[in-house]
C-alpha positions as CSV (number, residue, x, y, z in Angstrom):
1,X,11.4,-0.7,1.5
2,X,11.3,3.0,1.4
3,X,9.9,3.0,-1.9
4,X,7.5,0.1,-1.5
5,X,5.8,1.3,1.6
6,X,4.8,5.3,0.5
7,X,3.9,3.1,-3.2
8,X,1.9,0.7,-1.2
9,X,-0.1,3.7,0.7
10,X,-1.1,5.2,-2.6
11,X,-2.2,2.6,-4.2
12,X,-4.8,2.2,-1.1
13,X,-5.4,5.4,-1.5
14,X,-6.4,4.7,-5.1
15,X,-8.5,2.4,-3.9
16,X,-10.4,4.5,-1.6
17,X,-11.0,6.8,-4.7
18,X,-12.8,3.8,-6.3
19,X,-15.1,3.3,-3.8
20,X,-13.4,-0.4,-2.9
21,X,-13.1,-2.3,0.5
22,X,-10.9,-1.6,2.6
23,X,-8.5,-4.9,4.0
24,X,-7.9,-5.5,7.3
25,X,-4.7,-7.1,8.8
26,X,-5.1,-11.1,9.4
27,X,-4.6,-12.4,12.4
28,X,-4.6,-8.9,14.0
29,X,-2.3,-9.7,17.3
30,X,-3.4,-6.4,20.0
31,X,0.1,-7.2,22.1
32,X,2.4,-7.1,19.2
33,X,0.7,-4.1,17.8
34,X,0.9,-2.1,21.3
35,X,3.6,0.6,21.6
36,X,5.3,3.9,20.5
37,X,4.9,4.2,16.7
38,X,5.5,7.5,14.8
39,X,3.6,8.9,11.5
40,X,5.6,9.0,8.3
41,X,3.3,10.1,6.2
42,X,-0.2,10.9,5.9
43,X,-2.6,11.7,3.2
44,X,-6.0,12.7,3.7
45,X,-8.9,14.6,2.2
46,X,-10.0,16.3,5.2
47,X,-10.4,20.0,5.0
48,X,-8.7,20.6,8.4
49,X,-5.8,18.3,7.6
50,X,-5.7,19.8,3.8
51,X,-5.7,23.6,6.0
52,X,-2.6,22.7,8.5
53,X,-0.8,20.3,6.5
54,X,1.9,22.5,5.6
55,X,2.6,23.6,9.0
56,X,2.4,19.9,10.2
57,X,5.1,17.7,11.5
58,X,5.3,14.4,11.9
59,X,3.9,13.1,15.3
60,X,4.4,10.5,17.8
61,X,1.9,7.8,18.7
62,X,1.2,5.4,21.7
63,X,-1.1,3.0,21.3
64,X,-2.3,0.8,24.0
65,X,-5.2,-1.4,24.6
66,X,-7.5,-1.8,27.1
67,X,-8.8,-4.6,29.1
68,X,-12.0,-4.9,26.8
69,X,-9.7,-4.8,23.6
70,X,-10.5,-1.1,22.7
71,X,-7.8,0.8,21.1
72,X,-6.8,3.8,22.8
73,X,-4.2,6.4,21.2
74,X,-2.5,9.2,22.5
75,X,-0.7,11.5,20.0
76,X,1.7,14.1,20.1
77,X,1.7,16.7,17.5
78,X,4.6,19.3,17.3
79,X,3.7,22.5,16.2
80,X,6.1,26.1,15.7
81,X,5.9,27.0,19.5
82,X,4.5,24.0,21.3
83,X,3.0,20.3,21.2
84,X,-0.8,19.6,21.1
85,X,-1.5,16.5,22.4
86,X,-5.1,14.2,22.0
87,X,-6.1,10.9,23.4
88,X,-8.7,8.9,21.2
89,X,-10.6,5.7,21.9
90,X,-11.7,3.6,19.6
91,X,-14.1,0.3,20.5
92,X,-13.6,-3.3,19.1
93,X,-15.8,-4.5,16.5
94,X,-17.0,-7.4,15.8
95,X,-13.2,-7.8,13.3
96,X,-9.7,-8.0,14.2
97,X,-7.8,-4.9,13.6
98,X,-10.7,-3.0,13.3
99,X,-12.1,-0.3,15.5
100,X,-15.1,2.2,16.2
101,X,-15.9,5.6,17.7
102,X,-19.3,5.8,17.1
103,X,-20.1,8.8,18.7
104,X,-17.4,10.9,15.9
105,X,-18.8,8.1,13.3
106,X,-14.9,7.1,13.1
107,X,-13.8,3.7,11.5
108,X,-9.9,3.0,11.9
109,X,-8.7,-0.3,10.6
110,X,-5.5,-1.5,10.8
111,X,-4.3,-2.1,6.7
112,X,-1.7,-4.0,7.0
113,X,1.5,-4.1,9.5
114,X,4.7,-6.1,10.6
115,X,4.2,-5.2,14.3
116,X,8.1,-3.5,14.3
117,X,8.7,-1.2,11.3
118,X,5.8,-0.3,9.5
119,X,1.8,-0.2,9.8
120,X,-0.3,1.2,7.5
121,X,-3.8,2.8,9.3
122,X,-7.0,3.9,7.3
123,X,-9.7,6.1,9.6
124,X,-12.6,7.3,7.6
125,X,-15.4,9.9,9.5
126,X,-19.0,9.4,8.0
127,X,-20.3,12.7,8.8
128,X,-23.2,14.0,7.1
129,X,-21.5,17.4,6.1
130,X,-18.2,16.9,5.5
131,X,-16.8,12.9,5.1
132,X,-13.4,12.3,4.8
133,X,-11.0,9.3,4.6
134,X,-7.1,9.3,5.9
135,X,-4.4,6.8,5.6
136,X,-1.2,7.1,8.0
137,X,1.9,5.6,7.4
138,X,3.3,4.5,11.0
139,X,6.6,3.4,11.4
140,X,8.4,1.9,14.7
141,X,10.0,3.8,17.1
142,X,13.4,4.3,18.2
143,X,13.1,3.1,21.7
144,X,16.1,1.5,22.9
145,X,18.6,0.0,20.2
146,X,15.4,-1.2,17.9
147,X,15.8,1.2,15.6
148,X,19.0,3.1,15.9
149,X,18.9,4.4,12.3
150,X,15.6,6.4,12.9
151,X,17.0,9.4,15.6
152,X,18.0,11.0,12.6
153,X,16.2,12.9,10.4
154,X,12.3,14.6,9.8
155,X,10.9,17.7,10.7
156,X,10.1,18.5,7.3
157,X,6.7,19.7,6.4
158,X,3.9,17.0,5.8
159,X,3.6,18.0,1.9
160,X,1.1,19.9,-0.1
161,X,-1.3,19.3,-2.6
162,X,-5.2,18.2,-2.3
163,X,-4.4,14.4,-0.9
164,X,-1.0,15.0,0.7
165,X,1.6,12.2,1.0
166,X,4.9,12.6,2.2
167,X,7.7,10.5,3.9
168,X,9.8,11.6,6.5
169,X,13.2,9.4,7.3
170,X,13.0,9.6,11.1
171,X,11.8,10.8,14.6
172,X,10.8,14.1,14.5
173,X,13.4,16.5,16.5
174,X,11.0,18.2,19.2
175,X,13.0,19.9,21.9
176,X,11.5,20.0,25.4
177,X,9.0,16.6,24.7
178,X,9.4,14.3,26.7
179,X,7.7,10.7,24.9
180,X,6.5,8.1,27.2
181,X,4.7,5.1,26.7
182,X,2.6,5.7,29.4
């Protein structure tokens, strides 16, 4: 599985290079989905991302939904001397598993997931001046015994190159966080 899922990921990325459609999950379910996730790996074309990637660590993710069925995020992102954190909302569209912030002209769908160890996420920004298109690997946290085999491990750098894809075995080891899901 830990070659599969990084192989899978770039070969949607391929995709995305060939101008194809992007899938969506089936049978998106919003309550399975829900909960602490953490990014593996993530490859992007954005000049920002393609500017900090080397300094980047591997964050943690909540994601909740609300009442309407908009997706809401918050992310933690360790950096060298602290944690920036951000809270996005994205709005339902008309599809399962796929979501809007129109004001940022953001799409993020929801590729493909098992709802426990892996999702894969695509987010492209239309913008005028600068479009890009990212794919994150998101794999389940280690809350309670679920995944006891993932407190071990990351903190490596995100990777380098244009389109940077790199996988990370575990949690990343941030001292002084404290990760809620609320």
């Amino acid at each position: 599985m830990t070659v599969a899922l990084p192989s899978l990921a770039l070969a949607l990325l391929c995709l995305l290079w060939a101008g194809a459609e992007v899938p969506v999950q089936p049978d998106f379910d919003t309550e399975k989905f829900a909960g602490m996730w953490y990014v593996t790996a993530m490859a992007s074309n954005c000049s920002v991302f393609l500017k900090m990637k080397d300094g980047m660590k591997s964050s943690i993710t909540t994601i909740s939904f609300t009442p309407e069925g908009d997706l809401a995020m918050k992310l933690v992102w360790p950096l060298l001397d602290k944690c920036q954190k951000f809270e996005l909302l994205f709005q339902q569209s008309r599809q399962a598993g796929h979501y809007v912030a129109a004001q940022e002209k953001r799409d993020l769908l929801v590729v493909e997931t098992d709802y426990g160890h892996y999702a894969i996420l695509h987010e492209a920004h239309h913008s005028e001046t600068e479009p890009s298109t990212a794919l994150q690997l998101l794999s389940g946290c280690w809350s309670g015994d679920r995944h006891p085999q993932l407190r071990e491990g990351m903190g490596a750098p995100m990777g380098s190159g244009g389109w940077a894809l790199h996988h990370h075995p575990g949690p990343p080891p941030v001292p002084n966080v404290q990760y809620s899901e609320n």
